[in-house]
C-alpha positions as CSV (number, residue, x, y, z in Angstrom):
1,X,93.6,101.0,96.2
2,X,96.3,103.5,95.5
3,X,98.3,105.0,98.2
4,X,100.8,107.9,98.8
5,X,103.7,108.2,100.8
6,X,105.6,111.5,101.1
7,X,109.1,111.3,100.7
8,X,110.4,114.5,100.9
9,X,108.8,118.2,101.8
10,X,110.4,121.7,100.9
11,X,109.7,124.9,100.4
12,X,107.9,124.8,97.3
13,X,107.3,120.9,96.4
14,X,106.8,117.6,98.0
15,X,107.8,114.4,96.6
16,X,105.0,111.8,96.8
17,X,105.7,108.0,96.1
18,X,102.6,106.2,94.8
19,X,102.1,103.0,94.8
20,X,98.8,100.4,95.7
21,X,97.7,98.4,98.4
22,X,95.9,95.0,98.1
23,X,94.2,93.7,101.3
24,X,96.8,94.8,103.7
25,X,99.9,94.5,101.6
26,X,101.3,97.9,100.7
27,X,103.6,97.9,97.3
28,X,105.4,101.2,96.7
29,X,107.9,100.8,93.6
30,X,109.7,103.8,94.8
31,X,111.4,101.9,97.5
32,X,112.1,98.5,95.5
33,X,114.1,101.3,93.2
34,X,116.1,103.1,96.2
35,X,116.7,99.0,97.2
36,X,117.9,98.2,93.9
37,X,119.9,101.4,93.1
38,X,121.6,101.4,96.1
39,X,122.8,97.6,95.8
40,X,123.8,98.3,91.8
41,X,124.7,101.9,91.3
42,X,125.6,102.8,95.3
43,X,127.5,105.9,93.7
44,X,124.7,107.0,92.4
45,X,122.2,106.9,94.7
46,X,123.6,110.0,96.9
47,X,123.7,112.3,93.4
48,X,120.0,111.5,92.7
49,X,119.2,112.2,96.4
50,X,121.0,115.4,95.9
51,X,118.8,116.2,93.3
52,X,115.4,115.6,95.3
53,X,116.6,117.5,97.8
54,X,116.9,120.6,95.3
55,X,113.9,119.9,93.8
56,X,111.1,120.4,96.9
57,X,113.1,123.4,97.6
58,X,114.3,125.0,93.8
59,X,111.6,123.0,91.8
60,X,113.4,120.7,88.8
61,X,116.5,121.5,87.6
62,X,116.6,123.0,84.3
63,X,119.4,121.3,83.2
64,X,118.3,118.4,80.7
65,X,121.0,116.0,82.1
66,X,119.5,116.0,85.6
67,X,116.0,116.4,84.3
68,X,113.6,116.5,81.3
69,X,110.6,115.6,79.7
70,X,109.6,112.5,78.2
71,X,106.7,112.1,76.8
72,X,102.7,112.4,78.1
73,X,103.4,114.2,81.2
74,X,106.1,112.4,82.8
75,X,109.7,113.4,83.2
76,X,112.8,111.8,84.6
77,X,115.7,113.0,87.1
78,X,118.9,111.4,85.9
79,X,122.6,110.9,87.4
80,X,125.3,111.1,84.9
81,X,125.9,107.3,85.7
82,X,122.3,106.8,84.6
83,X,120.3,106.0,87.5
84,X,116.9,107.2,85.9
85,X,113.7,108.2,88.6
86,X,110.5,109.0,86.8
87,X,108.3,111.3,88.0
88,X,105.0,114.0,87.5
89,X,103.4,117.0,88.5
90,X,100.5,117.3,90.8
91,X,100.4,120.2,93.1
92,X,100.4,122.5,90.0
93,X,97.0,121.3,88.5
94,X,95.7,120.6,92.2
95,X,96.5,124.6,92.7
96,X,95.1,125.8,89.8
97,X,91.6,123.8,90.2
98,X,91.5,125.8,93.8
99,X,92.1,129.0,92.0
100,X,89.2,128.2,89.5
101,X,86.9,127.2,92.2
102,X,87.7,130.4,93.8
103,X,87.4,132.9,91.1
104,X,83.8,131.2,90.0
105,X,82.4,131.4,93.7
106,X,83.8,135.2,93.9
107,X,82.1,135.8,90.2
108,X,78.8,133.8,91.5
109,X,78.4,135.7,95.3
110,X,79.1,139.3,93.6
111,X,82.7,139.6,95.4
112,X,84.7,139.2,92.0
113,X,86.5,142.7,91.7
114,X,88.0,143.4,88.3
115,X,91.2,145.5,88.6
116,X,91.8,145.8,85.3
117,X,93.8,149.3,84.9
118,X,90.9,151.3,82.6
């Protein structure tokens, strides 16, 4: 089964770590990373928290150093020393699937209003 665990909440985002659980064991890699980044790049650790903390509340930076697109959908937040967090989007899509849902039961009960300026 996969499980989420919310790390962080802001004005605008929430940061989710996602992980699995097998019988009652819960694995979340997000926490295995803090462990290991912390114990190798203890520096580091704080800047990329930094960042997180922006992030729920600004969105990502736009700065390709701190973060940026790799490839399929998934991005990174990176320190200048490197420590590297991978991440996605989900609230977006979830949003935008509610706003669909919306405007086709609007358009199907006969309470769509077009404001279109004629």
């Amino acid at each position: 089964m996969i499980v989420a665990y919310q790390i962080n909440r802001g004005a605008r985002f929430r940061l989710i770590a996602i992980g699995r659980q097998e019988d009652e064991k819960i694995h979340l890699p997000y926490f295995e990373f803090q462990r290991e980044a912390i114990r190798r790049t203890a520096n580091d650790w704080p800047k990329l928290v930094r960042i997180l903390d922006y992030v729920v509340d600004a969105g990502p930076p736009k700065d390709s150093e701190k973060s940026k697109q790799l490839r399929e959908g998934i991005f990174e937040f990176r320190t200048k020393g490197g420590l590297r967090l991978l991440w996605f989007y989900d609230e977006e899509i979830d949003e935008a699937i509610q706003w669909k849902n919306r405007y086709f039961e609007a358009k199907q009960t006969g309470k769509l209003k077009d404001i279109t300026p004629k």
